[in-house]
BABAKE-161231 format. One record per residue: x, y, z of N, C-alpha, C, O in turn; residue in three letters. Coordinates in steps of 0.02 Angstrom, whole numbers, plus 50000, padded with zeros to 5 digits. Layout:
REM BABAKE-161231
[[X Y Z] [X Y Z] [X Y Z] [X Y Z] ala]
...
REM end
This chain:
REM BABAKE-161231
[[50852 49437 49487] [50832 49470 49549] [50757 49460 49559] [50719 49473 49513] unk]
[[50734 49439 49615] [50667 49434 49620] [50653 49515 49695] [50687 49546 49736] unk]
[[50592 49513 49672] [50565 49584 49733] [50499 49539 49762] [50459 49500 49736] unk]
[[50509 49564 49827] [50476 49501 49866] [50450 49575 49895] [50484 49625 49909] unk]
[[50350 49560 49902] [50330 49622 49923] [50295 49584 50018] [50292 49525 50037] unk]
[[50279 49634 50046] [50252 49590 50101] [50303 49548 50149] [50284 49499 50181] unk]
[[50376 49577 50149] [50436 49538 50151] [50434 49511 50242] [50468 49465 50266] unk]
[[50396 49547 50270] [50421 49526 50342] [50356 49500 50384] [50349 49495 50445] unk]
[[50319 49489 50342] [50244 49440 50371] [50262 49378 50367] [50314 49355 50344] unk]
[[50201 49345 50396] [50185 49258 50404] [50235 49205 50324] [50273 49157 50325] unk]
[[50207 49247 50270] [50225 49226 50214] [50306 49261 50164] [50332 49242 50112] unk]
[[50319 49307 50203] [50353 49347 50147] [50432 49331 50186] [50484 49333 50155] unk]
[[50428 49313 50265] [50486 49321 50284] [50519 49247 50259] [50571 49248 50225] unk]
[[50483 49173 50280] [50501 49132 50245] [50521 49109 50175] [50548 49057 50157] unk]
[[50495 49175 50129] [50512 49159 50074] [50564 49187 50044] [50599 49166 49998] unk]
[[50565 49247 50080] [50655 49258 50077] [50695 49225 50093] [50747 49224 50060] unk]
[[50688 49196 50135] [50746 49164 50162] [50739 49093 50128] [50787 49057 50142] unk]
[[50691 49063 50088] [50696 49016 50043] [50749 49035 49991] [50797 48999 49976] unk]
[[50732 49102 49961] [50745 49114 49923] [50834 49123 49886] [50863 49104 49835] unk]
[[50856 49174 49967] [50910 49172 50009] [50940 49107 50009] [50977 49110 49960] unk]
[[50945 49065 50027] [50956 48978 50032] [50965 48961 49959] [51010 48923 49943] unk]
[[50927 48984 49916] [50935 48941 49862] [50975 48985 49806] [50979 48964 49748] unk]
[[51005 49045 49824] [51087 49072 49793] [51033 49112 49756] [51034 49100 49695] unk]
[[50968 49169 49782] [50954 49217 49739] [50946 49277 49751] [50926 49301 49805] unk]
[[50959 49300 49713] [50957 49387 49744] [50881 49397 49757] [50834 49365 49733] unk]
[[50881 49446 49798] [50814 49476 49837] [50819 49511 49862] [50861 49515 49907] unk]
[[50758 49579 49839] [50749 49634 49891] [50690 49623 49913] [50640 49623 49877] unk]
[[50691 49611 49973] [50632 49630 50019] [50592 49704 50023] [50619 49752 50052] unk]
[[50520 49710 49989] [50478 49755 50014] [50462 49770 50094] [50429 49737 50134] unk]
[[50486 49811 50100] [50440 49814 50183] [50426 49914 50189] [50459 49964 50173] unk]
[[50373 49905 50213] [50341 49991 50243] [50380 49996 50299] [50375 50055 50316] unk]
[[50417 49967 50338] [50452 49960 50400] [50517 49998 50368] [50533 49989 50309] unk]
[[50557 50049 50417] [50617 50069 50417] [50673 50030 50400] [50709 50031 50350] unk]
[[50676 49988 50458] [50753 49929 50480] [50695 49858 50494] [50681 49840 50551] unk]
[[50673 49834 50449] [50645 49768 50458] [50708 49731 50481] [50763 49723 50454] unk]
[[50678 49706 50550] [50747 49655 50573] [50731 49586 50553] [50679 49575 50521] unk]
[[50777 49532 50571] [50773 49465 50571] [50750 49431 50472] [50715 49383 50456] unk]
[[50789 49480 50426] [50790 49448 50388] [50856 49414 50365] [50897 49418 50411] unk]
[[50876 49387 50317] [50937 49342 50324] [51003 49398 50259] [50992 49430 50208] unk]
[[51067 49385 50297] [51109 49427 50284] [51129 49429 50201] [51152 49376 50181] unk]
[[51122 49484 50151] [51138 49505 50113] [51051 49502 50071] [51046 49482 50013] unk]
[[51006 49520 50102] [50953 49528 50061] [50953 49631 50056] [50984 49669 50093] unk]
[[50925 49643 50019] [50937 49714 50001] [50840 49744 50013] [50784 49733 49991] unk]
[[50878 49790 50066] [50779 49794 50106] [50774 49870 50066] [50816 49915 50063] unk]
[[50693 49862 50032] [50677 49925 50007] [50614 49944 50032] [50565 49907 50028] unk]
[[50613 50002 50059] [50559 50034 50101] [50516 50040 50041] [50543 50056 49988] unk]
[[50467 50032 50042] [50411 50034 50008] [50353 49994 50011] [50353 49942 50044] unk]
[[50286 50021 49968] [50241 49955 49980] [50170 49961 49946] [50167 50015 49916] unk]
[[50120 49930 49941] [50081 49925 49882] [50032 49950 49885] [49985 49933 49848] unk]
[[50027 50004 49936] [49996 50080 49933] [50013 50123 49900] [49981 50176 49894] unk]
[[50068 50110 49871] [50102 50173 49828] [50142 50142 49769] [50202 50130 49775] unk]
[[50109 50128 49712] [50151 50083 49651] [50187 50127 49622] [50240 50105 49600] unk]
[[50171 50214 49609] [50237 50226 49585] [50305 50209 49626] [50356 50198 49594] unk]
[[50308 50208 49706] [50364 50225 49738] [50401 50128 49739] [50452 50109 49769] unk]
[[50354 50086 49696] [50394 50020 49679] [50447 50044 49601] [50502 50017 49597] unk]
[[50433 50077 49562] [50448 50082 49498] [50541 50074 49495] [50578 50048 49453] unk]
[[50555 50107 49557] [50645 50097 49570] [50657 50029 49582] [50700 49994 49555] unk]
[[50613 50010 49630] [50608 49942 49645] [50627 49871 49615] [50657 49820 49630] unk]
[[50591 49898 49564] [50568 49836 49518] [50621 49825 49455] [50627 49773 49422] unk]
[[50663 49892 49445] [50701 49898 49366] [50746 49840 49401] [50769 49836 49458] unk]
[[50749 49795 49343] [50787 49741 49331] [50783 49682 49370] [50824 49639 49389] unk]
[[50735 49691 49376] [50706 49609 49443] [50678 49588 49369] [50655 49621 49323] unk]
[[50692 49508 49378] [50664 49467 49338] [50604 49418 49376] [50567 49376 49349] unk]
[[50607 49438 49449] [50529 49397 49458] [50503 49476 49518] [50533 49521 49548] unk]
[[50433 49455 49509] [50381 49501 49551] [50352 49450 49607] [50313 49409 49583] unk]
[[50366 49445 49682] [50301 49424 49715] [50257 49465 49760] [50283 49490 49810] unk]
[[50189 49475 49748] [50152 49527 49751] [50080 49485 49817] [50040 49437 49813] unk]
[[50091 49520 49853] [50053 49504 49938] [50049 49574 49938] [50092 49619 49936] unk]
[[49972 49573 49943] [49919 49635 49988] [49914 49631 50052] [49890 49582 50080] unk]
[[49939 49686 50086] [49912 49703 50187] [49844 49689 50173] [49813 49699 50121] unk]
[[49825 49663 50233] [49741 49656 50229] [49731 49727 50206] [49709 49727 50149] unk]
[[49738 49789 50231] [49709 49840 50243] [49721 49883 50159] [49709 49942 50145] unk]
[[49743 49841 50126] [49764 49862 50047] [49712 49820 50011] [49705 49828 49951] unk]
[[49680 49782 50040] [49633 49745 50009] [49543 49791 49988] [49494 49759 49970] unk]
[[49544 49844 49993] [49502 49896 49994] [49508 49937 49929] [49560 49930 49897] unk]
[[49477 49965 49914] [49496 50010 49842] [49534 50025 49858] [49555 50029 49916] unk]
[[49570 50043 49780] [49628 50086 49776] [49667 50087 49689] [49638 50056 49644] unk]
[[49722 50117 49678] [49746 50127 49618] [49711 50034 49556] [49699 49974 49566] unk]
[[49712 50070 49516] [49696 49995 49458] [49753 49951 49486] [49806 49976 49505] unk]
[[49740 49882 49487] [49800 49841 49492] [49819 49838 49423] [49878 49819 49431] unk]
[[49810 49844 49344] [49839 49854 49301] [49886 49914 49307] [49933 49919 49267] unk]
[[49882 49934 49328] [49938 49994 49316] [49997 49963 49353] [50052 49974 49328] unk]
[[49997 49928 49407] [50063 49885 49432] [50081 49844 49401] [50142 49851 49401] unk]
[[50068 49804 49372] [50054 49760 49332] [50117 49792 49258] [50161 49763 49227] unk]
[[50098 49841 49257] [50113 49904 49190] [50178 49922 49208] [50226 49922 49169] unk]
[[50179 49933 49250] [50262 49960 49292] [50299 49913 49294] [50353 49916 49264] unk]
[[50278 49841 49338] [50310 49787 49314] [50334 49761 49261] [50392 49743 49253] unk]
[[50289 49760 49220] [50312 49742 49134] [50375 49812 49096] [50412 49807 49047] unk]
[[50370 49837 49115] [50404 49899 49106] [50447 49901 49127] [50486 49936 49095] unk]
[[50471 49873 49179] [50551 49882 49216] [50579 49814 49197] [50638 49801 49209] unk]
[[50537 49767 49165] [50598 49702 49131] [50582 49656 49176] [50628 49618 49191] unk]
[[50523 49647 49204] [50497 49580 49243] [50462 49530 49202] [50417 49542 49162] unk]
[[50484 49477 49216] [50465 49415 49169] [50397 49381 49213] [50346 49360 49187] unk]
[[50409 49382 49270] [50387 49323 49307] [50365 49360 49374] [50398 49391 49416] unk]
[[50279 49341 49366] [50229 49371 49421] [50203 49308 49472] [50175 49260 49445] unk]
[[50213 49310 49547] [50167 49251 49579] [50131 49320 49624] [50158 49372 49642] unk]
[[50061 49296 49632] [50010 49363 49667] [49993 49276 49729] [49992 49217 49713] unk]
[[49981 49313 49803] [49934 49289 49839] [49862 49299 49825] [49840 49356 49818] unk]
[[49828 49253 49821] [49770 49286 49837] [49732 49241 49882] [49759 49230 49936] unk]
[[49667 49211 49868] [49638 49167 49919] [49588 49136 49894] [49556 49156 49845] unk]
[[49574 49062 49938] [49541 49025 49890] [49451 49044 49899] [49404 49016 49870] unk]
[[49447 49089 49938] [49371 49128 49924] [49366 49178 49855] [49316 49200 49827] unk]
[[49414 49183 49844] [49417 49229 49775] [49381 49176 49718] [49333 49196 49684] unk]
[[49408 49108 49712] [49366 49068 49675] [49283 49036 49710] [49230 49013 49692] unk]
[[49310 49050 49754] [49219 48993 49783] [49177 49039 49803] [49119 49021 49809] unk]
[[49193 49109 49819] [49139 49154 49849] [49147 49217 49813] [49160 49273 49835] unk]
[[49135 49193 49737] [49147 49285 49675] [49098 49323 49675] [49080 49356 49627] unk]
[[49070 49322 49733] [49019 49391 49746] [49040 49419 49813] [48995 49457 49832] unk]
[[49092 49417 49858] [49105 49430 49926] [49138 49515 49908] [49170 49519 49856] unk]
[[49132 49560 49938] [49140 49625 49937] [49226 49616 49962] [49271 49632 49923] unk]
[[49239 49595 50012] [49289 49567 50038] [49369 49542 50001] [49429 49548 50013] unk]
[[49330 49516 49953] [49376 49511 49909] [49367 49517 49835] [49383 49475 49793] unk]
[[49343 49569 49826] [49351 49611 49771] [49413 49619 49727] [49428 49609 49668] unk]
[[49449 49646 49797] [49535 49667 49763] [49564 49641 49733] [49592 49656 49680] unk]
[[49564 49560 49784] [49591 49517 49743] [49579 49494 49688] [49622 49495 49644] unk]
[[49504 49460 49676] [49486 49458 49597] [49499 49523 49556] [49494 49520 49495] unk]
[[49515 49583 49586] [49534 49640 49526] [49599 49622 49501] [49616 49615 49442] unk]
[[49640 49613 49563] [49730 49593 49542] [49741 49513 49525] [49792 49495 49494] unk]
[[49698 49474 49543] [49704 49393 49490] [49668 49422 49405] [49688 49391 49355] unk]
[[49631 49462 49397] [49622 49474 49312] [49673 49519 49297] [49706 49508 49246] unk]
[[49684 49561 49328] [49761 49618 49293] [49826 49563 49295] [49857 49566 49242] unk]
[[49845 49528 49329] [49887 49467 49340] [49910 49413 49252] [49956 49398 49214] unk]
[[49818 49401 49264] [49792 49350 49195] [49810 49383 49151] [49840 49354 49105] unk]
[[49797 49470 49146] [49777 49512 49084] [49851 49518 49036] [49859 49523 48975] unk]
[[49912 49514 49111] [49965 49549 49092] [50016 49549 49069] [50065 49584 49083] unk]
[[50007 49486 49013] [50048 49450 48964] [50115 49424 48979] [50155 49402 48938] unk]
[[50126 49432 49074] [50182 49417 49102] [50167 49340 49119] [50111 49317 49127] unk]
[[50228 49302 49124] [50241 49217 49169] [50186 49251 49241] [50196 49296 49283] unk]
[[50141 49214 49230] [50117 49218 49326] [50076 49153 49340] [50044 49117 49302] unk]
[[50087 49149 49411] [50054 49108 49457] [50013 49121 49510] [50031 49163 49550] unk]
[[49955 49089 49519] [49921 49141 49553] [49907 49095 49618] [49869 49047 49610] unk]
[[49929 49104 49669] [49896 49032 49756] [49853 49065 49774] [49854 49126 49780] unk]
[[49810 49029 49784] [49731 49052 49820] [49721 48984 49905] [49681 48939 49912] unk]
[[49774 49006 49950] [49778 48996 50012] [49704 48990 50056] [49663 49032 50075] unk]
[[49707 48947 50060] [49628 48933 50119] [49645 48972 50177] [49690 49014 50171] unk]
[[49605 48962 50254] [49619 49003 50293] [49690 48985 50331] [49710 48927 50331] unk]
[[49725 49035 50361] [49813 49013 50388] [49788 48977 50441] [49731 48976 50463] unk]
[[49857 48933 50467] [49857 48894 50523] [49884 48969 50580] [49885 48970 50641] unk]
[[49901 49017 50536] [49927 49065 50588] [49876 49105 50622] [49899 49140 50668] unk]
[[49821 49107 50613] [49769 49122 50627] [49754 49141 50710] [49734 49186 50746] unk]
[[49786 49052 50713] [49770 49036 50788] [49818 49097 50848] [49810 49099 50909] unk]
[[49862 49140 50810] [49911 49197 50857] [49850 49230 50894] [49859 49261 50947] unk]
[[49779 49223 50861] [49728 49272 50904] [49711 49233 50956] [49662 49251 50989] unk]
[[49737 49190 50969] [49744 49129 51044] [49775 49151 51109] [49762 49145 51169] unk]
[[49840 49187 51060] [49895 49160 51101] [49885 49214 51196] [49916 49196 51246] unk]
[[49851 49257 51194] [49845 49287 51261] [49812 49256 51306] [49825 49255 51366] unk]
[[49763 49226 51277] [49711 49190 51336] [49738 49112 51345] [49730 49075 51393] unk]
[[49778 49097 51275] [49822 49037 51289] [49861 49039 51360] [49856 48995 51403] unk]
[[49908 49108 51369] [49960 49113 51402] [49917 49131 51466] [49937 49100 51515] unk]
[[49863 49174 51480] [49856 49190 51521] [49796 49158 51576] [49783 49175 51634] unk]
[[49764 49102 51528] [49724 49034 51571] [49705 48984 51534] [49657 48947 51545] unk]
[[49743 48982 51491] [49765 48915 51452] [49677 48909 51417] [49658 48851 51423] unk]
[[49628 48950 51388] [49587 48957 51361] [49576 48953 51298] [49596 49011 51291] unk]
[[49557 48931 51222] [49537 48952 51166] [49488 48981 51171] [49453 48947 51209] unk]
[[49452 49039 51151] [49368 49063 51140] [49356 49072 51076] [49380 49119 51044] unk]
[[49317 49026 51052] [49304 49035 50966] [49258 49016 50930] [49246 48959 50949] unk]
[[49216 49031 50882] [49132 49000 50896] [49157 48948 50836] [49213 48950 50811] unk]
[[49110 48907 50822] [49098 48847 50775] [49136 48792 50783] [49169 48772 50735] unk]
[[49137 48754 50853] [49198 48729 50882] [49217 48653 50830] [49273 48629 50821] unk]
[[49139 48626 50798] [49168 48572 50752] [49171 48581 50697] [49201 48534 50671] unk]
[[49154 48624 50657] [49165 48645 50599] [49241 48644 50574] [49280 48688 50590] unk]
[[49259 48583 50527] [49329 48583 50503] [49358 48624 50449] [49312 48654 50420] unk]
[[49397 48633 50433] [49426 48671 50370] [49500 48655 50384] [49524 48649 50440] unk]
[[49535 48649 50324] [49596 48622 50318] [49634 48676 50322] [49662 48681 50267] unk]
[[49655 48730 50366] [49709 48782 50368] [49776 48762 50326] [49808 48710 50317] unk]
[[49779 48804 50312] [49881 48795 50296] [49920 48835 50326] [49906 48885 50360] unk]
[[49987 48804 50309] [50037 48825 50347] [50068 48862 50309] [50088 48841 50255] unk]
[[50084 48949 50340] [50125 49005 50308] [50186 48988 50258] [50206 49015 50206] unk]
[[50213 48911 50307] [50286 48923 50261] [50257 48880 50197] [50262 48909 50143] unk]
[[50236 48833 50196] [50170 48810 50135] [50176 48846 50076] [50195 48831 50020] unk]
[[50154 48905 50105] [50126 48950 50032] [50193 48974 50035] [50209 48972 49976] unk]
[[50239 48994 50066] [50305 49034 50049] [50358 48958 50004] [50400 48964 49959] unk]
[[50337 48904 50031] [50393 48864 49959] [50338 48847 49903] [50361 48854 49847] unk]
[[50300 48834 49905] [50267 48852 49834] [50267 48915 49802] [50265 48914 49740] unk]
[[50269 48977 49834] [50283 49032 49805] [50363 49023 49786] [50381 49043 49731] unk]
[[50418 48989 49835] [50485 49008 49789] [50492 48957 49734] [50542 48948 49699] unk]
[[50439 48927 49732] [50452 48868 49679] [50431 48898 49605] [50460 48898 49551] unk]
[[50379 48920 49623] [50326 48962 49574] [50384 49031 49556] [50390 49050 49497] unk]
[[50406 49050 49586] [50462 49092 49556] [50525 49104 49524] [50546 49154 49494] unk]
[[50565 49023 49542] [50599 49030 49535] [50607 48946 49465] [50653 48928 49428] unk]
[[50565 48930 49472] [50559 48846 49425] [50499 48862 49336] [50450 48894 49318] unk]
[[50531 48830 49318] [50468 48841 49271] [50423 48791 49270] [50435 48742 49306] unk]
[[50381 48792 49243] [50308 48764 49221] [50273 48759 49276] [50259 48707 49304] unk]
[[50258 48822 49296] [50219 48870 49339] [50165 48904 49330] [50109 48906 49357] unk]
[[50210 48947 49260] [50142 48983 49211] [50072 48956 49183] [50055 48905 49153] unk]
[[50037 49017 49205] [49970 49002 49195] [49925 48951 49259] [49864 48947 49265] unk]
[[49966 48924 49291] [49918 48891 49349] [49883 48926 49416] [49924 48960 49447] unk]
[[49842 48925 49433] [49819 48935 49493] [49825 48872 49545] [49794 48823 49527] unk]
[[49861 48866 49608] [49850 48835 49643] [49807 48847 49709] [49808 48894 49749] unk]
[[49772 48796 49709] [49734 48801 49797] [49787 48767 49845] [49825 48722 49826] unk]
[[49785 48793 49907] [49843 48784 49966] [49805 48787 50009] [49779 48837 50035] unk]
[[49800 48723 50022] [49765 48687 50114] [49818 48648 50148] [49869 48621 50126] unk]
[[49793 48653 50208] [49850 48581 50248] [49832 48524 50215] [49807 48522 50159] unk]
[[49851 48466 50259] [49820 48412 50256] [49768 48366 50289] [49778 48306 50296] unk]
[[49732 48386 50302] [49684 48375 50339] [49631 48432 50370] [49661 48475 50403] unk]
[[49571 48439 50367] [49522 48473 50406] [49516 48455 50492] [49504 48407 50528] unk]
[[49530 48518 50499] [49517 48524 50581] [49498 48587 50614] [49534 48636 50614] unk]
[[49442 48584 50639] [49405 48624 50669] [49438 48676 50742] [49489 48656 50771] unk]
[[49411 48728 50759] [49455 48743 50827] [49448 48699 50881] [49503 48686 50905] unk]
[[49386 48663 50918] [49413 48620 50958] [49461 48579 50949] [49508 48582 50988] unk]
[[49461 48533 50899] [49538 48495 50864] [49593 48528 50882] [49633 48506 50923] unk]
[[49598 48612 50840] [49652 48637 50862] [49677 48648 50918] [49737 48638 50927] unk]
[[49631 48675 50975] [49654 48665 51049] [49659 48603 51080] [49683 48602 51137] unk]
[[49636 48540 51047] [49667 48488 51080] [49740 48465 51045] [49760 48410 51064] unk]
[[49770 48490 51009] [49812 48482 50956] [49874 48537 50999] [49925 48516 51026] unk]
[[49857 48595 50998] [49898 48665 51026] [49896 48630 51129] [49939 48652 51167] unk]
[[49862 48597 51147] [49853 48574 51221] [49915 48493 51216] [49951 48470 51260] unk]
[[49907 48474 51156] [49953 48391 51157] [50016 48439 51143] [50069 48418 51167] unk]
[[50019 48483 51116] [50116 48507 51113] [50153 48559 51154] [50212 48576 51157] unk]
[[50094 48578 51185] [50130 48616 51241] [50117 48592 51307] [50123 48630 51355] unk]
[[50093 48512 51318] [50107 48463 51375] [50047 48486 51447] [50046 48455 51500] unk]
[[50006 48542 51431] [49953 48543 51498] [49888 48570 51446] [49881 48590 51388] unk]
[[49849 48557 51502] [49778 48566 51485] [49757 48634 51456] [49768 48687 51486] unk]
[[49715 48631 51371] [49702 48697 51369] [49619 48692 51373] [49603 48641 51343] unk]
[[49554 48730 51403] [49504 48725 51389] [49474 48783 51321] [49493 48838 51299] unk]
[[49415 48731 51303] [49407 48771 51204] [49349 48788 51245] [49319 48750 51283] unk]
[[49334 48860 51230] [49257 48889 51248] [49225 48893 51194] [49249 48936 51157] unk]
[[49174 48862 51168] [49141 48919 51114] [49097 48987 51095] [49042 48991 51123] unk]
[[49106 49012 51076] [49090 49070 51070] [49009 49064 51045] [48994 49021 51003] unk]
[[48953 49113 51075] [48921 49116 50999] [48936 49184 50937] [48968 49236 50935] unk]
[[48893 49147 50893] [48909 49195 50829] [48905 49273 50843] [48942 49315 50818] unk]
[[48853 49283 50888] [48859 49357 50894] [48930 49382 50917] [48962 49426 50888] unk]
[[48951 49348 50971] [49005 49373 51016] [49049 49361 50964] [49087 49409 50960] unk]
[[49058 49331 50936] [49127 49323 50894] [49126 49385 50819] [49172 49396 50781] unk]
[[49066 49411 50818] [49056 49452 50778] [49101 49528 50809] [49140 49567 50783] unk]
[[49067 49520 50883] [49077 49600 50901] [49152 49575 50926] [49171 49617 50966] unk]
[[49174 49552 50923] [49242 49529 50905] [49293 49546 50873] [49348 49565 50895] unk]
[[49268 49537 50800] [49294 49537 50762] [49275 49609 50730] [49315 49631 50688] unk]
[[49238 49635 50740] [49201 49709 50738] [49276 49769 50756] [49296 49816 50721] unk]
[[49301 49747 50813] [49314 49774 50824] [49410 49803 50770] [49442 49855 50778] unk]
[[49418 49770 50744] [49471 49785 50703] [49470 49757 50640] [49519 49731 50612] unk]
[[49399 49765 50611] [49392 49732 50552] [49309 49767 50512] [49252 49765 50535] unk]
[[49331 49793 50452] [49247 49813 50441] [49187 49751 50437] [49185 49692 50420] unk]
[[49140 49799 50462] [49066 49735 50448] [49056 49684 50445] [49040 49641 50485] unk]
[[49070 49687 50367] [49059 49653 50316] [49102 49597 50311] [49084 49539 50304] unk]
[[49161 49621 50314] [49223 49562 50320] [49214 49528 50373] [49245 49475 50370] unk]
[[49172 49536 50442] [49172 49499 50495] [49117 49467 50478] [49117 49408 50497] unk]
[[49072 49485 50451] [48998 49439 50425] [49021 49389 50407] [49023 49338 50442] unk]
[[49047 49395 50334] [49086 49358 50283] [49124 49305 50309] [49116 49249 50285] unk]
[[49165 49315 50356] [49234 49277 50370] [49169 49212 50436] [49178 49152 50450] unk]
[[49121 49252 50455] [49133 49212 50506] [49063 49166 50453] [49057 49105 50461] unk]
[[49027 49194 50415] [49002 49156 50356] [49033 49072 50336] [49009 49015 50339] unk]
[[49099 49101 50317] [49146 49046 50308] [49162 49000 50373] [49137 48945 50364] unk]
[[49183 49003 50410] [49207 48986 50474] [49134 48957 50491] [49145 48906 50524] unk]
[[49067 48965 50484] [49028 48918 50516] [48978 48893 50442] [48943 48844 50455] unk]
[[48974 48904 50408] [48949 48877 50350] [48969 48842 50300] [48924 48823 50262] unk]
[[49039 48822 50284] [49093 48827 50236] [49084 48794 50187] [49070 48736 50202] unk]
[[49085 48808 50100] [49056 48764 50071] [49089 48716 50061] [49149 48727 50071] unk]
[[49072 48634 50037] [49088 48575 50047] [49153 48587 50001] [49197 48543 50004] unk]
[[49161 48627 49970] [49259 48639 49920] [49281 48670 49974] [49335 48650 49995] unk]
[[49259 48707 49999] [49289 48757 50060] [49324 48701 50114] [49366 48718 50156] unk]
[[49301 48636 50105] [49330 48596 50164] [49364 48528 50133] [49390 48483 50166] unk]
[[49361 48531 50079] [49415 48484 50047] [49478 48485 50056] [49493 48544 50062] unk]
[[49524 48452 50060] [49597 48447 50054] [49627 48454 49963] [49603 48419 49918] unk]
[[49671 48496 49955] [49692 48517 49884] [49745 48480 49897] [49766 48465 49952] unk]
[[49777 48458 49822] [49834 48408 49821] [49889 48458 49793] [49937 48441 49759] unk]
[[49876 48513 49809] [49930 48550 49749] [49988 48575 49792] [50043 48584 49766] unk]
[[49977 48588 49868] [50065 48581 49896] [50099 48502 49904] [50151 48489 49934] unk]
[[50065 48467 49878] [50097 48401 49882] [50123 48401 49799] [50181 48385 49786] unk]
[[50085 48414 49756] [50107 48424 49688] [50159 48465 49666] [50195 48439 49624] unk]
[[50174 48524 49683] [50207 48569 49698] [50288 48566 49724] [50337 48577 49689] unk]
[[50287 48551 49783] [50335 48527 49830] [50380 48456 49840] [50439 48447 49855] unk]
[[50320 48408 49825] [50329 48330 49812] [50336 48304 49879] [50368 48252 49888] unk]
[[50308 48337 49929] [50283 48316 50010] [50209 48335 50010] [50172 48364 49970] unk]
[[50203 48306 50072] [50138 48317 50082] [50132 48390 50131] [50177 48415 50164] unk]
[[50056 48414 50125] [50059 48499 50175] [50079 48462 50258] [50068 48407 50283] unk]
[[50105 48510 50276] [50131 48525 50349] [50051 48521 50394] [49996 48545 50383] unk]
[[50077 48483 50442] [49994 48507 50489] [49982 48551 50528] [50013 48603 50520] unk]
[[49945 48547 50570] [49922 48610 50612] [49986 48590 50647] [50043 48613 50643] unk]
[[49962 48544 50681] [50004 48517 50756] [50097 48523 50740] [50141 48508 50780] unk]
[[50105 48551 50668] [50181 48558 50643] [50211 48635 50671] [50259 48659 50702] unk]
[[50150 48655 50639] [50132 48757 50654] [50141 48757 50736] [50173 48795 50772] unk]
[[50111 48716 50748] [50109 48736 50832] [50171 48740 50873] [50180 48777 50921] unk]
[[50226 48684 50841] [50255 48673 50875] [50306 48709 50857] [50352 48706 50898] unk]
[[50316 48746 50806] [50377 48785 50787] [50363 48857 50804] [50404 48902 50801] unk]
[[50273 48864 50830] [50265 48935 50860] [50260 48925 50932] [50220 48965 50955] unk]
[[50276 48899 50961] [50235 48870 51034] [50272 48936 51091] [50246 48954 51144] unk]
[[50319 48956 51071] [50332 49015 51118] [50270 49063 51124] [50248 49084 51178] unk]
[[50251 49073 51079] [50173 49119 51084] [50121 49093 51131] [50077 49130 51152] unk]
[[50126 49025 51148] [50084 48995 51167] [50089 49011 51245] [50043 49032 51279] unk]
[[50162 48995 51270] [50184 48983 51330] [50178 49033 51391] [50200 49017 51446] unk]
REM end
């Protein structure tokens, strides 16, 4: 039995249903009541990683853990050893944690703290784990999709600045691989697309698959700050947009490890686009 936390986001819904597909049991975590649109005979357990005792039912007799933080869980809170503790305790063999690949390139960011707390309780916790440290999502671009639909606009500052996004379902089959395959343990993988591309790219990319003209505005840094201000602390908007216009030269490399992983190469933007393009329209 694997417990899939984070079950009905960008990453968690595809990986059920990987998972699902490939003849394994799964309960989906979700804080949601009746999470819809997951695939028939997965077993949905209300819960979520604000509250690790209320996983402890959860978890008895799952032989794998996959463990995804809400952004908004990414802030203090309980030791991630003590989950970690519960896990090992209910008969879990096998841990994969999200985390992100600023956790390795930027280990002084306040931002992501959490995560380097739950990649060392992870390391610490004598369980099988794998740990993906995901560059920024190709899903990103959903903060498009209104001014997409409503004057075919991108507004976004650092218009050439590239970085290789990845694609959600990306990290969800390397995560069911990492869960369900062995010789997994002990690796960290980095998860980029294939290729670096900047947001103008992307709106000429999101403009070639939905067949009319989109115009890319750029933003400046301030505006994109009070922006991002607005549903995001400070610091994390400093930070993020830090990255997004400064990025260090690893920050914009292409990683070979969903091609290693998978034995394809990463999905591109222009792949993402086209399997979300209703958002667009």
């Amino acid at each position: 039995m694997i417990v899939v936390t984070g079950a009905t986001g960008n990453i968690g819904r595809p990986l059920v249903t990987a998972l699902v597909e490939a003849g394994e049991e799964v309960v989906a975590v979700s804080r949601n009541a009746e999470p819809a649109g997951l695939p028939d005979g997965v077993r949905v357990a209300r819960a979520g990683l604000g509250n690790f005792a209320g996983l402890k039912p959860v978890l008895e007799g799952a032989d794998a853990f996959f463990i995804l933080l809400a952004g908004e869980l990414n802030g203090p809170g309980e030791a991630a050893t003590n989950l970690l503790d519960i896990a090992r305790a209910a008969g879990v063999k096998r841990v994969v944690l999200v985390s992100s690949q600023l956790a390795g390139t930027r280990t002084d960011t306040v931002s992501h703290h959490r995560l380097r707390e739950f990649e060392a309780a992870v390391r610490g916790s004598g369980l099988d784990h794998t740990i993906l440290r995901p560059s920024g999502f190709a899903s990103n671009a959903h903060a498009w999709a209104e001014s997409v639909r409503t004057n075919r606009t991108v507004f976004s500052p650092f218009g050439d600045v590239a970085l290789p996004v990845v694609d959600p379902a990306d990290i969800a089959e390397v995560a069911a691989a990492a869960l369900r395959e062995d010789g997994h343990a002990g690796q960290t993988y980095v998860l980029t697309g294939p290729e670096a591309v900047g947001p103008r790219r992307q709106t000429e990319m999101l403009s070639e698959v939905l067949g009319e003209d989109v115009t890319f505005v750029e933003l400046p840094r301030e505006d994109a700050h009070a922006v991002m201000a607005r549903f995001m602390p400070e610091d994390v908007a400093a930070g993020t947009l830090d990255v997004l216009g400064a990025p260090l030269p690893v920050e914009q490399q292409v990683s070979p490890d969903v091609e290693k992983v998978l034995g394809r190469p990463a999905r591109p933007f222009g792949e993402w686009v086209a399997r979300n393009l209703a958002a667009f329209k």
